[in-house]
N, C-alpha and C positions, 0 to 999 in steps of 0.2 A: 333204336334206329335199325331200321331191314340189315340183313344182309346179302349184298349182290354177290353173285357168282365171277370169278374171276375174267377179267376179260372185258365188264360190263364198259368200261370206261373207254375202252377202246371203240365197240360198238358203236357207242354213245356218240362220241368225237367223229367216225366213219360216216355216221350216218347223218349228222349237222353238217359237215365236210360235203356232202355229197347233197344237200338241199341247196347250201349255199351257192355251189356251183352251178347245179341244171338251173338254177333261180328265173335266169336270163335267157337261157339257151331252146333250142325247141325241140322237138324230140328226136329229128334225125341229127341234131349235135348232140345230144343227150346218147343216144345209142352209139355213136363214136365214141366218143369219151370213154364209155362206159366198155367197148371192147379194146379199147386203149388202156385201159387201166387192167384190166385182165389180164393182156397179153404181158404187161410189167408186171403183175403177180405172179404170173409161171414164169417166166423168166428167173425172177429172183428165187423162187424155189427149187430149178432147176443149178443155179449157182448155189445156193446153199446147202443142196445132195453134193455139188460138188467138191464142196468145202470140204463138209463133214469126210467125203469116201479120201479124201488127201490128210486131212486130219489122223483115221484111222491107219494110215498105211504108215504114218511117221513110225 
């Protein structure tokens, strides 16, 4: 049996997730979406710097 690189299942899932969705949609709701969900990526890694520097400071 291969071995995937960590992570792979993740990808895998992201990227079914992400055919299922535009499936329907057309491409200027496709490109909403798709800065919509960016903008909740930074987001959340902007709170999880923030986590970690309050973590650190305990």
């Amino acid at each position: 049996m291969p071995q995937y690189p960590p992570g792979s299942d993740l990808v895998l899932l992201a990227a079914s997730i992400a055919i299922a969705i535009s499936d329907d949609l057309s491409a200027d709701d496709t490109n909403v979406l798709a800065g919509l969900f960016c903008a909740i990526g930074d987001n959340l890694a902007i709170i999880a710097t923030q986590k970690e520097a309050c973590e650190e400071q305990e």
